[in-house]
N, C-alpha and C positions, 0 to 999 in steps of 0.2 A: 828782309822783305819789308815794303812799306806798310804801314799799317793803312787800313781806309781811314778816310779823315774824320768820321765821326768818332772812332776807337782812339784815336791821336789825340784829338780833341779833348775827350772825356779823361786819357790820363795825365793831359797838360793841365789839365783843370783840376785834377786830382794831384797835382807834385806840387799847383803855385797856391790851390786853396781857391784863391777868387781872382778870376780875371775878367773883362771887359770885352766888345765887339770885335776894339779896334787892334787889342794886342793878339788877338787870336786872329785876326788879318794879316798880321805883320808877321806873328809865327809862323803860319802856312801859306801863307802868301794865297790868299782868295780874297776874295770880294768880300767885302761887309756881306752883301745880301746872300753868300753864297754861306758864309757860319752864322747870320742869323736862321738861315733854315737849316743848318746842323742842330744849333741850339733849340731850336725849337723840337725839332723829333726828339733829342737827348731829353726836355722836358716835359714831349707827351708819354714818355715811356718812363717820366716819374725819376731820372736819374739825376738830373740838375736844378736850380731853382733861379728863376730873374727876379732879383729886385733891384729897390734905389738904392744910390750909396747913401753911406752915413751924412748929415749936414755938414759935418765940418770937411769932408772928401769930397764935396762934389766943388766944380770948377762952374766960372760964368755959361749961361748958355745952357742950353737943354741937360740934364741930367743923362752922363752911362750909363747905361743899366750894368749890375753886377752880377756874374755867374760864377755859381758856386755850387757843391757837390750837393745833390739831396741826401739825408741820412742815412738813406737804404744803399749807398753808391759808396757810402765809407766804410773803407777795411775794417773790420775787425776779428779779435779770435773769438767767438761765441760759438761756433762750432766746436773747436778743442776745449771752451770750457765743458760744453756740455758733452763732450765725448768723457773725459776728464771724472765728470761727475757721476754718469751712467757707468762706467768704467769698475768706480769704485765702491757703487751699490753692487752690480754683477760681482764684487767678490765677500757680498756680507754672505758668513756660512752658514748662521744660526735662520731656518727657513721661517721660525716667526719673527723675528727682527726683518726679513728680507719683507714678508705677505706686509708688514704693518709698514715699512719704509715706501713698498709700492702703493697701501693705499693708502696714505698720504702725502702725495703725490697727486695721486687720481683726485682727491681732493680740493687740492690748491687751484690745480686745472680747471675743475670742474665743479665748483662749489654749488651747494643746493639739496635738496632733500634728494635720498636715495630714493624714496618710494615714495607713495601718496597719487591717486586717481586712476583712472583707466588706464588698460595696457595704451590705445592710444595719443593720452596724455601726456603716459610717459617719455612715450616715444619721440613726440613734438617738443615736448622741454629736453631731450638729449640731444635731438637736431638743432636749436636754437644754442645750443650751449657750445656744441660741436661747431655751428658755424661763428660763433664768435671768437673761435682762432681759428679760423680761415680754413677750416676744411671742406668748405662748397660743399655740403652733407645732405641728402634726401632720401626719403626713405618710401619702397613702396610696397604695397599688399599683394602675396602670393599667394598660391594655394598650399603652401608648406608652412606659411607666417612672414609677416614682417623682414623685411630685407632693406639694413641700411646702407647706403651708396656715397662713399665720400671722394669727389673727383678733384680733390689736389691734394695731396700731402703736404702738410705745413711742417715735417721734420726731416723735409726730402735732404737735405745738406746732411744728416747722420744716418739716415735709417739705413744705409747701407751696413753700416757698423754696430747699427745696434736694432736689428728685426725685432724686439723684444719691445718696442715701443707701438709697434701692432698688437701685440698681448695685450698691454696696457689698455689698450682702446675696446678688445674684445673683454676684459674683465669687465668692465665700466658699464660695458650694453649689459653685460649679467649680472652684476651688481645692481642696474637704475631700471632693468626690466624684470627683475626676477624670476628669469626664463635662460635657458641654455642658449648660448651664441656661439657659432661656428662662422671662419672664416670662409667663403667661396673662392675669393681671387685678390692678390694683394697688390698693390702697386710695386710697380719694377725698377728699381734705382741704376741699374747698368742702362736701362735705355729710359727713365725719365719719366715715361709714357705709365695708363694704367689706371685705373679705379680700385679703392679697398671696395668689397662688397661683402657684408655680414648677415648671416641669417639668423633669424629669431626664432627659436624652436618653439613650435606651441606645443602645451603640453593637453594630455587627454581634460583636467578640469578648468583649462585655458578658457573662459568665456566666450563664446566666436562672436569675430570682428564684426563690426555695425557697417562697414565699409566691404564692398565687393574686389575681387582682386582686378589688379589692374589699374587699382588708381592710386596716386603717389603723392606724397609731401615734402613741402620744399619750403620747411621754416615758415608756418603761416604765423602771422601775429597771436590768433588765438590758438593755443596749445591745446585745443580740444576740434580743434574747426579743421575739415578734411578740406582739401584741394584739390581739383582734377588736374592728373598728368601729362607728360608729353604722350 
């Protein structure tokens, strides 16, 4: 079956490395203007990149522009390393060697003070932390407590294979909140779709929140400064 031609496209471009307007016209036989608007979608979706050639490649006359794979668009196995490597923790059997391997881990991830400030505080500096590997993370006020909401999974290519990376995420809220975290609903890797949602359990000498339920954060600058929600 033929492939569409922006899929064509992207893995001729992916087998030759770097090619130009004019040879991917003559590949598929369209128009210049008909793959520069393939090229062009392939690099609003961040999969390809244009630039100049090098001085000594280019020819009299206007300069070709060059198209070549963006990094995110290059094969690699990072996936099986990290299956690989989770693989081989899941068989450490000594459970303090295992608690101390997981929370240094949690660590490296997530580096910064465990505690220090308001439960609030906390909460904001593990949203900012959390969204600085891409887990689009916000958190809002219940009337049961704090409920964190992270709407992508940034370990969607394994967590099928390794659910335990959900753990990881709920230790870390009970670790950096010092309060009991349960998960409510997890993201679904058979169909892609889904939000992790975690709740914060307030305990009876829990301080009560400054903030009324119903309003929500979403990584403000200041780590104490409340934001109204959708």
């Amino acid at each position: 079956m033929k492939l569409p031609s922006r899929e064509a496209i992207l893995l001729y471009i992916r087998d030759k490395k770097e090619v130009t307007v004019a040879e991917l016209s003559r590949k598929f036989q369209l128009t210049p203007a008909n793959i520069r608007y393939h090229v062009k979608k392939l690099q609003e979706d961040g999969l390809v990149t244009v630039t100049t050639p090098e001085p000594w490649k280019r020819r009299r006359g206007r300069p070709e522009l060059v198209i070549q794979l963006a990094s995110r668009s290059r094969p690699d196995s990072l996936p099986q390393l990290v299956h690989a490597l989770l693989s081989a923790a899941g068989e450490i059997q000594d459970p303090v060697v295992a608690a101390a391997f997981s929370s240094a881990v949690r660590q490296h991830l997530f580096p910064g003070p465990a505690r220090g400030g308001s439960l609030t505080t906390r909460i904001n500096r593990l949203v900012a932390s959390f969204n600085h590997l891409n887990y689009q993370a916000r958190w809002e006020v219940h009337a049961a407590g704090p409920r964190i909401i992270f709407a992508n999974c940034p370990f969607a290519r394994v967590i099928a294979s390794h659910p335990e990376l959900c753990e990881m995420d709920r230790q870390l809220l009970e670790e950096r909140t010092g309060l009991p975290v349960t998960c409510l609903q997890r993201y679904n890797p058979s169909t892609r779709r889904g939000t992790c949602i975690f709740q914060v359990i307030l305990q009876p000498e829990t301080p009560a929140n400054v903030v009324p339920a119903g309003m929500c954060f979403d990584d403000p600058g200041d780590p104490a400064a409340p934001v109204e929600g959708q």
